[in-house]
N, C-alpha and C positions, 0 to 999 in steps of 0.2 A: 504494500500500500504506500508504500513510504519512500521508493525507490525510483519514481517516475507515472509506474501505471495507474496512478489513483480514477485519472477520468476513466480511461478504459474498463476496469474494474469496473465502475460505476456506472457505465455502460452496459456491460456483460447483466451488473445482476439486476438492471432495471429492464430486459431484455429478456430475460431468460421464463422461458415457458417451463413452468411445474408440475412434471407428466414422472410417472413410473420409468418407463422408458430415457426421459432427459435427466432426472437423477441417478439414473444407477450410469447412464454414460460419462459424466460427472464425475463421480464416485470411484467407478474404476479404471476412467477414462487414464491416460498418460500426461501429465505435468512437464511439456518440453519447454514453459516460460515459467518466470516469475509468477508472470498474471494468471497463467493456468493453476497454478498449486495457489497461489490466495484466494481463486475462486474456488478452487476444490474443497479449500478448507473450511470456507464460507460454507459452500453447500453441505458438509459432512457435520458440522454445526450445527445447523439449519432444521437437518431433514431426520436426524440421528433419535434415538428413542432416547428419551433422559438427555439431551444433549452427552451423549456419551463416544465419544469421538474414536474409541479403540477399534483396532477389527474385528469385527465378528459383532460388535453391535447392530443390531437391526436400526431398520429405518420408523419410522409415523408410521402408525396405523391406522387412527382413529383423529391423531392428531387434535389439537384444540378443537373445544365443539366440534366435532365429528369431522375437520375438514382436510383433515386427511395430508399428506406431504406439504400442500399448500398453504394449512393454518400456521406456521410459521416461518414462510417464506413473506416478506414487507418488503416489497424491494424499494419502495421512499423512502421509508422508515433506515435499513441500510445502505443506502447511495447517501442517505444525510450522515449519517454515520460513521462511514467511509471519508466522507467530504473534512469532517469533521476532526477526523483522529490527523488526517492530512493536513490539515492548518496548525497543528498543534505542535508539528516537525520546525516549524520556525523557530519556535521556544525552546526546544532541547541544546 
């Protein structure tokens, strides 16, 4: 986040459609960038039972009120977030 691709990131997770199939590509997908593995991480966060980010942890089932991968996927909510932690590199 912190390195360059904060837009892009920011782009990626305001973009990104919340299917079974685009999580698990995600998930097990290949991290050849920076920006690929901070999204990866994003999504394994995100989408994880318990926020529990080890392997072998399952993903939502049920999710917040019943909605499933999606109930904690905010992508405003995280793009502000993102934006966020990125303004904060000037102070370090």
């Amino acid at each position: 986040m912190l390195n360059g691709c904060c837009g892009d990131l920011v782009e990626r997770v305001k973009s990104f459609e919340v299917t079974h199939d685009n999580v698990k590509g995600v998930i097990n997908g290949k991290t050849d960038t920076t920006l690929d593995l901070a999204f990866k991480t994003i999504g394994h966060n995100r989408v994880r039972d318990g926020d529990v980010m080890a392997k072998g942890a399952g993903l939502l089932k049920k999710g917040e009120a019943g909605h499933g991968l999606s109930s904690r996927w905010y992508p405003e909510t995280l793009a502000s977030r993102i934006d966020h932690i990125n303004s904060l590199k000037e102070s370090l």
